[in-house]
C-alpha distance (Angstrom), angle and dihedral (degrees) to the residues before:
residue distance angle dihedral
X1 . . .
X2 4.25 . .
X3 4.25 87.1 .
X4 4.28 83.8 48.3
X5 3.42 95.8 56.4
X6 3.84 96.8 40.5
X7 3.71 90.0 54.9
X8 4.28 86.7 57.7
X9 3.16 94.0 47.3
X10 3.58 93.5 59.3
X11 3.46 100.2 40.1
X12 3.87 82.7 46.6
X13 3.89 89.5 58.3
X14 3.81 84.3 42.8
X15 3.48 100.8 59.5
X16 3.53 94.6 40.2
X17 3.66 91.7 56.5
X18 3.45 98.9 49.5
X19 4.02 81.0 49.5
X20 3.63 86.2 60.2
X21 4.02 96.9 47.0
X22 3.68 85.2 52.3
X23 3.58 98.6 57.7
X24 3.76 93.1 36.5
X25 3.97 92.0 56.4
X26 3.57 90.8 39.2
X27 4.09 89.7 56.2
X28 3.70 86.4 45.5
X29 3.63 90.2 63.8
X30 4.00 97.7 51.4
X31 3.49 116.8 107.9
X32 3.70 117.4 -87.3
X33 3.94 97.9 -122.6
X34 4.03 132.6 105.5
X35 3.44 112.2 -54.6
X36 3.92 108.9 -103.7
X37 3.88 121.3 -134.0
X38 3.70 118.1 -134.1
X39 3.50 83.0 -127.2
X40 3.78 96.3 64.4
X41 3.69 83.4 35.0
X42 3.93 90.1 66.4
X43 3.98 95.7 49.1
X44 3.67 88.7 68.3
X45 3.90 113.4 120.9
X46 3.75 131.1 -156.0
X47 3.89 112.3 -109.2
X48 3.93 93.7 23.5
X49 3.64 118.2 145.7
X50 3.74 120.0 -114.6
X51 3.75 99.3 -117.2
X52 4.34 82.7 51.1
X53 3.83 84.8 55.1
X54 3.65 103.0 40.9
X55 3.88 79.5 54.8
X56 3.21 93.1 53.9
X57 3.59 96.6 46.0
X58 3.30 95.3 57.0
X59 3.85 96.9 -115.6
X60 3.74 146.0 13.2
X61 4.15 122.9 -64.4
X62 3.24 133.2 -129.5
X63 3.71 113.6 -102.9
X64 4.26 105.1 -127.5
X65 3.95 94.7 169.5
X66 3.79 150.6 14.6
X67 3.61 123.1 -175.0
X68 4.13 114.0 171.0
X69 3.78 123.1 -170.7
X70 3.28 109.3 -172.4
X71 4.25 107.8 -72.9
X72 3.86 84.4 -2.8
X73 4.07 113.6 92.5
X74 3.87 110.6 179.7
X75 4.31 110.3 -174.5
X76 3.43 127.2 -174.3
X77 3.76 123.8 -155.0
X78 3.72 134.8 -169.7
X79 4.10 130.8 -151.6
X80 3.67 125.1 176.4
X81 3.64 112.2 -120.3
X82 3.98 125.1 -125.7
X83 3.93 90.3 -116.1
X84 4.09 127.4 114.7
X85 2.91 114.1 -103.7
X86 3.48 107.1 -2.2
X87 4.04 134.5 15.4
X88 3.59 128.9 150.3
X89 3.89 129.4 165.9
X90 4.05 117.4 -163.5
X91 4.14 118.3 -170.7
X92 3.87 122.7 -172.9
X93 3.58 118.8 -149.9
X94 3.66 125.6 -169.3
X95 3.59 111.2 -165.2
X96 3.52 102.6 -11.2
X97 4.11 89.9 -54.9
X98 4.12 121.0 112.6
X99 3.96 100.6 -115.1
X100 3.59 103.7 153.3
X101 3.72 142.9 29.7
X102 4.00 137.7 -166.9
X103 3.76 126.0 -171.0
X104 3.59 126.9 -179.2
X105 4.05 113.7 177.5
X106 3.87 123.7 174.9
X107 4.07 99.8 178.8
X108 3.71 106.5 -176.6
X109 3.55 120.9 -172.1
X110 3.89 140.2 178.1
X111 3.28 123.6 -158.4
X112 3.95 144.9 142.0
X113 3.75 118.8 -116.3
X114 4.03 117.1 -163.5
């Protein structure tokens, strides 16, 4: 029973630092911009220009992709969110004009209730 329950406990601390790798390399990959506030996140409106949502955002994005077809000009831009330990916002504009928006927000927090 003592050798069972020393082999969980270190696959336990083995998952839970692989866990931690994960997030760590997944933070490493955010965008290295302001962090954006769900808040200011939530203001966003469909249509908007970039320039109105980098205002809004608090500060430019970081440009991921470009695809043009011909007249058509589709950009994708990245912002890290204001989330622990992972936040990242992702806005599609097609011809200068907001038409799409991606939010991924993992908001841990510890605390002690009473």
């Amino acid at each position: 029973m003592g050798m069972l329950l020393k082999w969980l406990a270190i696959v336990l601390l083995l998952v839970v630092a692989a866990a931690g790798t994960a997030v760590a390399a997944a933070r490493a990959l955010l965008p290295a911009t302001c962090e954006v506030a769900e808040e200011r996140y939530n203001r966003l409106v469909m249509e908007m220009s970039y320039a109105k949502a980098k205002e809004l955002l608090g500060c430019d994005g970081v440009l991921v992709a470009r695809e043009a077809y011909g007249q058509i000009v589709i950009e994708y831009y990245a912002w890290r969110g204001a989330a622990w330990p992972y936040g990242r916002l992702r806005l599609q504009f097609i011809n200068d004009t907001l038409q799409g928006t991606e939010k991924l927000w993992l908001n841990l927090s510890v605390g002690r209730t009473s």
